[in-house]
Wavefront OBJ file of the C-alpha trace (Angstrom):
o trace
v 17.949 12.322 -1.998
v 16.239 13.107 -5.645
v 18.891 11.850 -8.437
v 19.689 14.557 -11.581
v 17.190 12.780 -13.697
v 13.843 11.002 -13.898
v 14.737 6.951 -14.850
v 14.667 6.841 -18.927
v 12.354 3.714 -19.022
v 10.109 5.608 -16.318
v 10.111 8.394 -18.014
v 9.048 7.015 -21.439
v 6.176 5.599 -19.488
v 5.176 9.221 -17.843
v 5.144 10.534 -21.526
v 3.227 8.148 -22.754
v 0.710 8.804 -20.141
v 0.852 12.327 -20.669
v 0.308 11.992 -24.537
v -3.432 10.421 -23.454
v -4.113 14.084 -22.049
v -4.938 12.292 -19.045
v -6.194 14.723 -16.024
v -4.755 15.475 -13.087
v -6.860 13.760 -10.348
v -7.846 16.811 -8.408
v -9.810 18.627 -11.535
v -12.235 15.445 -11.369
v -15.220 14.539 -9.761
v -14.544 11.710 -7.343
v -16.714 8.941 -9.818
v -14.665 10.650 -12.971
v -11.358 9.846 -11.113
v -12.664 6.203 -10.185
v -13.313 5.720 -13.998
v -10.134 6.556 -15.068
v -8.412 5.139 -12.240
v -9.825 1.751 -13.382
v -8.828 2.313 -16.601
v -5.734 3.045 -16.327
v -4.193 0.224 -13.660
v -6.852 -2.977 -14.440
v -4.687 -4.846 -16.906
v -4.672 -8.628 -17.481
v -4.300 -11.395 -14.848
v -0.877 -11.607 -14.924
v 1.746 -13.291 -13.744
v -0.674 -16.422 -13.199
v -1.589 -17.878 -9.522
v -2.636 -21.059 -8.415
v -5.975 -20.020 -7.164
v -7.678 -16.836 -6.894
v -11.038 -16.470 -5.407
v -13.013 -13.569 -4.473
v -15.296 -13.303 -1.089
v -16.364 -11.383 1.260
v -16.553 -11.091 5.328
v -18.406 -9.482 7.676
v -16.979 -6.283 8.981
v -17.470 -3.309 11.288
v -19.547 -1.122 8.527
v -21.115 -4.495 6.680
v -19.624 -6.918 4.218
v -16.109 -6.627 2.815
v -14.950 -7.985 -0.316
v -11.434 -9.123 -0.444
v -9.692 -11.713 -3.204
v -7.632 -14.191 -2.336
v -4.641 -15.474 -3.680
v -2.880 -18.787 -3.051
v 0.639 -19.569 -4.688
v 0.954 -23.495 -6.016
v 3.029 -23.966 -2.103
v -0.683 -23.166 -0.895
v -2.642 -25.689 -2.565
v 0.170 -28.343 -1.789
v -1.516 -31.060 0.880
v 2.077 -32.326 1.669
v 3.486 -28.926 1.602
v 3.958 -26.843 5.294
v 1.684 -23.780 5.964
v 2.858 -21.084 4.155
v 3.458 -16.814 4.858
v 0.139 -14.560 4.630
v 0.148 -11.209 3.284
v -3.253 -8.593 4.020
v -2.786 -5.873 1.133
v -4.104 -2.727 0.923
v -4.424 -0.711 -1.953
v -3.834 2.800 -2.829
v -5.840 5.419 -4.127
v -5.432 8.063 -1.802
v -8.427 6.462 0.273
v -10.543 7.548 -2.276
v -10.124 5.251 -5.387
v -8.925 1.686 -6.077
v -10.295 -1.418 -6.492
v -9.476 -5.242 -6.812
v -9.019 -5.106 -10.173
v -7.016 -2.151 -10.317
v -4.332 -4.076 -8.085
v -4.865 -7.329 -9.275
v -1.047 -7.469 -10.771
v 0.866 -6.318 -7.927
v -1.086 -8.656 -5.593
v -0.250 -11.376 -8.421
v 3.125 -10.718 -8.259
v 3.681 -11.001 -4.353
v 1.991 -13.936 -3.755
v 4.367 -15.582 -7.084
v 7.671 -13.954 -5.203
v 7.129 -14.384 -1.721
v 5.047 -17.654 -1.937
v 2.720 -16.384 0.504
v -0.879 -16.014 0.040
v -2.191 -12.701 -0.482
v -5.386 -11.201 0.822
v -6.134 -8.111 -0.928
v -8.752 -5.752 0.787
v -11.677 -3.744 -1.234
v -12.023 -1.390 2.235
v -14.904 1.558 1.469
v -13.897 4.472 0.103
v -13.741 8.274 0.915
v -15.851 10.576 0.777
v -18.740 8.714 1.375
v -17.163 6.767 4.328
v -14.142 9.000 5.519
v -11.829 8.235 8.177
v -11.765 6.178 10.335
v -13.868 3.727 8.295
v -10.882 2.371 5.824
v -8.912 2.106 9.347
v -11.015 -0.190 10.890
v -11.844 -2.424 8.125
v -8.284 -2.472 7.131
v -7.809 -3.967 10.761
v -10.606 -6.456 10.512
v -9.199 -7.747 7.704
v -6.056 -8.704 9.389
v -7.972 -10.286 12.142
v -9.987 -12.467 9.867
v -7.316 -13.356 7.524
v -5.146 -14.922 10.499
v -8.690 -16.551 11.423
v -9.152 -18.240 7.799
v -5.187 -18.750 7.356
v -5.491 -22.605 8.064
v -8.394 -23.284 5.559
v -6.537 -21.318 2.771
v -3.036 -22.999 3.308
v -1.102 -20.450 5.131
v -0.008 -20.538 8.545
v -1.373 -17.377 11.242
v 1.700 -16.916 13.325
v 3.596 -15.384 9.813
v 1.291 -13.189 9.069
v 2.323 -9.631 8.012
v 0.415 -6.226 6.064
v 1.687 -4.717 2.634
v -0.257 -1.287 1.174
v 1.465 1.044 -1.104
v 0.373 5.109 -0.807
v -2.875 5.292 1.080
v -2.716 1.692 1.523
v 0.392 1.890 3.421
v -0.938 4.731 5.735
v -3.320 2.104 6.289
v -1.209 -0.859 7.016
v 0.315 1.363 9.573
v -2.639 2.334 11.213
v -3.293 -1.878 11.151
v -0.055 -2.595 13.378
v -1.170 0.729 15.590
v -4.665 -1.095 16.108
v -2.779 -4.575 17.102
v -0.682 -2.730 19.564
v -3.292 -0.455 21.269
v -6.594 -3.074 21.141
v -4.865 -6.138 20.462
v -5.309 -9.091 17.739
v -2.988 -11.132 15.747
v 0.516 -10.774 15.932
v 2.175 -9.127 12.785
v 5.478 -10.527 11.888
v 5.799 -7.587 9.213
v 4.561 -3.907 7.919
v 5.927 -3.321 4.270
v 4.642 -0.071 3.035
v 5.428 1.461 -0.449
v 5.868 5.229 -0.620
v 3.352 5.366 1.996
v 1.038 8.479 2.555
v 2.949 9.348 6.566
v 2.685 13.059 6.869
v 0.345 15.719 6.578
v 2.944 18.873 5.957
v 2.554 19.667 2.215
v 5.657 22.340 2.363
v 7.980 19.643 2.662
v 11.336 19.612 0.240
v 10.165 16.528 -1.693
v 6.574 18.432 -1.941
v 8.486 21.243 -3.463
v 10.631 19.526 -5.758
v 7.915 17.179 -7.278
v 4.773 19.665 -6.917
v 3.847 19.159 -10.142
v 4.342 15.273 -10.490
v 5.098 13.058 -12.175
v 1.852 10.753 -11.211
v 1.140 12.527 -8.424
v 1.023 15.757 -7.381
v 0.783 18.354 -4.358
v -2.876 19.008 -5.406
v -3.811 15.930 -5.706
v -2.307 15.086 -2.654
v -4.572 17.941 -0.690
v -7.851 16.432 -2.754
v -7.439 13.236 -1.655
v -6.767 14.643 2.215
v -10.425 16.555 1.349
v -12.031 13.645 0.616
v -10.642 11.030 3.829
v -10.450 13.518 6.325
v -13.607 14.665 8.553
v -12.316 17.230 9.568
v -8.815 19.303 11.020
v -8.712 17.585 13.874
v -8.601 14.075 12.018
v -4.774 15.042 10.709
v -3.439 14.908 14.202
v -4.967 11.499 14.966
v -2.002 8.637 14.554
v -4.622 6.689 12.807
v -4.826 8.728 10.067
v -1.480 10.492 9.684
v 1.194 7.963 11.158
v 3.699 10.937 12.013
v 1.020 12.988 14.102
v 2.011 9.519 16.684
v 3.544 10.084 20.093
v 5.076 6.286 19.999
v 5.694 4.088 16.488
v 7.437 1.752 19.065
v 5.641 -1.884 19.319
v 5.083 -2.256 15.525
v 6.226 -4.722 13.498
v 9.468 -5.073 11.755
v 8.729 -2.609 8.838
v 10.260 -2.793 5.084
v 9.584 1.381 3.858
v 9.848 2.022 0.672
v 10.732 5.558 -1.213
v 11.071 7.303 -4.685
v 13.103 10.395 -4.922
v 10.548 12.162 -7.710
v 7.634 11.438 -5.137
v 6.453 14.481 -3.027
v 5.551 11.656 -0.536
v 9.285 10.977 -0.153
v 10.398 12.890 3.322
v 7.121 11.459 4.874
v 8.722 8.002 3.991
v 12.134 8.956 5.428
v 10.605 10.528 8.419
v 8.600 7.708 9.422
v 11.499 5.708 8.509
v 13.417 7.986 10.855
v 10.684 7.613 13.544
v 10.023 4.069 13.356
v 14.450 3.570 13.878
v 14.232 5.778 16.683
v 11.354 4.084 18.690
v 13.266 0.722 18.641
v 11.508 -0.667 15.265
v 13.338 -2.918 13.066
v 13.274 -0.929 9.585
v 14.968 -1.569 6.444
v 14.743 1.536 4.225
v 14.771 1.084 0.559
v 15.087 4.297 -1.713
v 15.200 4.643 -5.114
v 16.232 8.253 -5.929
v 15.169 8.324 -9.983
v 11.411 6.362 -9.664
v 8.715 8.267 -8.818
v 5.348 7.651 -6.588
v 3.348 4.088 -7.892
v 6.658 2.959 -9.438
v 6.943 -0.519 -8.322
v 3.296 -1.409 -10.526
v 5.377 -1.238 -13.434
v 8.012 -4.089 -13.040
v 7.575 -4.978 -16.607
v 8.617 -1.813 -18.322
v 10.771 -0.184 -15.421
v 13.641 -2.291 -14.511
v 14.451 -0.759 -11.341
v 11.186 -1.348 -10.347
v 11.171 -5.265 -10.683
v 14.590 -4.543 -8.764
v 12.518 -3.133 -5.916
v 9.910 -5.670 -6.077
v 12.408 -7.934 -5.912
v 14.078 -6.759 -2.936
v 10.578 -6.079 -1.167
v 9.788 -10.032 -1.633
v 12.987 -10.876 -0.680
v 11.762 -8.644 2.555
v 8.335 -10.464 2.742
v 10.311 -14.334 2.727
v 12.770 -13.116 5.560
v 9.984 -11.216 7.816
v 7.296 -14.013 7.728
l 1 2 3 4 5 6 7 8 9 10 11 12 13 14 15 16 17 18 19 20 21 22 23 24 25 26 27 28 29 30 31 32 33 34 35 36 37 38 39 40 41 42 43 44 45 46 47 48 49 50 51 52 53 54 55 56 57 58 59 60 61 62 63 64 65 66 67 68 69 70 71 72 73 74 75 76 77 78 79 80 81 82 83 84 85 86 87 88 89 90 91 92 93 94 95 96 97 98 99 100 101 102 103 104 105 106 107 108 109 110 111 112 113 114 115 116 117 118 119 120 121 122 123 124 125 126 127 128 129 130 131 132 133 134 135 136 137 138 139 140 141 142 143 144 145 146 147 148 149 150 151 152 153 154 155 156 157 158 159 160 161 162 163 164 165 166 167 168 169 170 171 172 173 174 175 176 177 178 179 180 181 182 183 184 185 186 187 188 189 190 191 192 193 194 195 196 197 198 199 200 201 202 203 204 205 206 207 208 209 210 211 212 213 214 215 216 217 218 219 220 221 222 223 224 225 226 227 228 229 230 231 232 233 234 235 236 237 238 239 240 241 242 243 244 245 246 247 248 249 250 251 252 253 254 255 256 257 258 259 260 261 262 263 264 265 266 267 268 269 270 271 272 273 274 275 276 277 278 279 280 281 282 283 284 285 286 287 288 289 290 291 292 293 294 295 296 297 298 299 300 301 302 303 304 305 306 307 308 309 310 311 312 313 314 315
């Protein structure tokens, strides 16, 4: 499923990367690797949204800041309720913030006119799993409680995360189904974190990168997980489930230079095979993160395309 060759616009933005001497994530301490990670991804407020507003509510472990954004259909008096999005960001549980996915979360809510709740969940190690997972599934439940008040209607309500994130947006549908809440109309996860084998083909192939690695990929397990036991919890590592029947319709997204990419297909596989709606979408020369980079990597605005298009159908 990997193409001959890395994407030429993708890989003129891997070598410019690499010409910064950045380091790999795993030879940092975990407040050298937040640094840089905000660094690197906060860029300008861009495309522009109608509204964006940052708060906060109360969740299982205290306070959780989330930002809000609301598309011009949102502010509209005359205009009907509109879709609503909970996204959760990447990092490999262990970085990320709102600022550092303040673009992508700009550019869903401007192609899939829905409003987007973005979710600043606490980070490994100092709150490992299962802390991310249950804030990640408050935040659904109080986004479909506030969806009135900020324009968007609760019955179309569906959960995005890319990497770690998506893990999490999994684990978000698994909570609805086993403990109840609101009803997700959608799961759309991007190159999602699904397995916790690191001998797989696609681990092999892309080892070394680019922008993200096999070691970094076994740091950031370090940091989320308490302990062995933890990767065999569904929660935590999707595949380790029995039954990924009862979720919502699910958009999964894969890059063929990504050592994530068999966890995507398998869960893909899995999710087909327990009677969930799944549309696969794989892009065999992008690599893992791709799709934050729609305005250098034209396959990626392609993808981000198609995953809005995805979003608009679903909710």
């Amino acid at each position: 499923m990997r193409a001959a060759e890395l994407d030429a616009e993708l890989a003129a933005v891997v070598d410019e990367l690499e010409a910064l001497g950045l380091p790999p994530w795993h030879t940092l301490s975990v407040a050298a690797a937040r640094r840089l990670e905000d660094d690197v991804f906060s860029g300008p407020p861009e495309p522009p949204v109608a509204v964006v507003r940052d708060t906060a509510f109360a969740g299982p472990h205290g306070d959780v800041p989330v930002r809000v954004y609301r598309p011009e259909r949102a502010t509209d008096p005359d205009a009907d309720p509109t879709r609503l999005l909970v996204y959760v960001h990447g990092g490999g549980w262990t970085l990320g913030t709102l600022d550092s996915v303040d673009g992508p979360c700009r550019e869903l809510a401007t192609r899939t006119e829905a409003v987007v709740v973005s979710v600043d969940y606490r980070l490994a190690p100092e709150h490992p799993f299962p802390v991310a997972v249950e804030e990640a599934a408050a935040a659904v439940e109080w986004a479909a409680t506030v969806a009135p008040a900020l324009g968007a209607d609760p019955s179309r309500i569906g959960v995005a995360g890319t990497s770690a994130g998506g893990t999490l947006a999994v684990a978000a549908g698994l909570h609805v189904r086993e403990f109840g809440g609101p009803a997700l109309a959608g799961q759309f996860l991007l190159y999602p974190i699904a397995g916790h084998d690191f001998e797989t083909e696609a681990y092999e192939e892309n080892a070394d990168g680019p922008l993200l690695t096999r070691a970094d990929m076994r740091w950031f397990y370090e940091q989320y997980l308490r302990s062995p036991v933890d990767a065999h919890n569904p929660f935590a590592v999707p595949l380790a489930a029995n039954d990924l029947g009862g979720l919502p319709p699910a958009t999964v997204v894969t890059a063929g230079f990504d050592p994530l990419r068999d966890d995507g297909v398998a869960l893909t596989d899995r999710l087909e095979a327990a009677g969930t709606p799944t549309t696969h979408r794989h892009y065999p020369a992008m690599a893992h993160g791709f799709c934050s980079l729609t305005d250098r990597v034209t396959v990626a605005d392609e993808a981000m395309a198609a995953v809005a298009t995805d979003v608009r159908e679903r909710l």
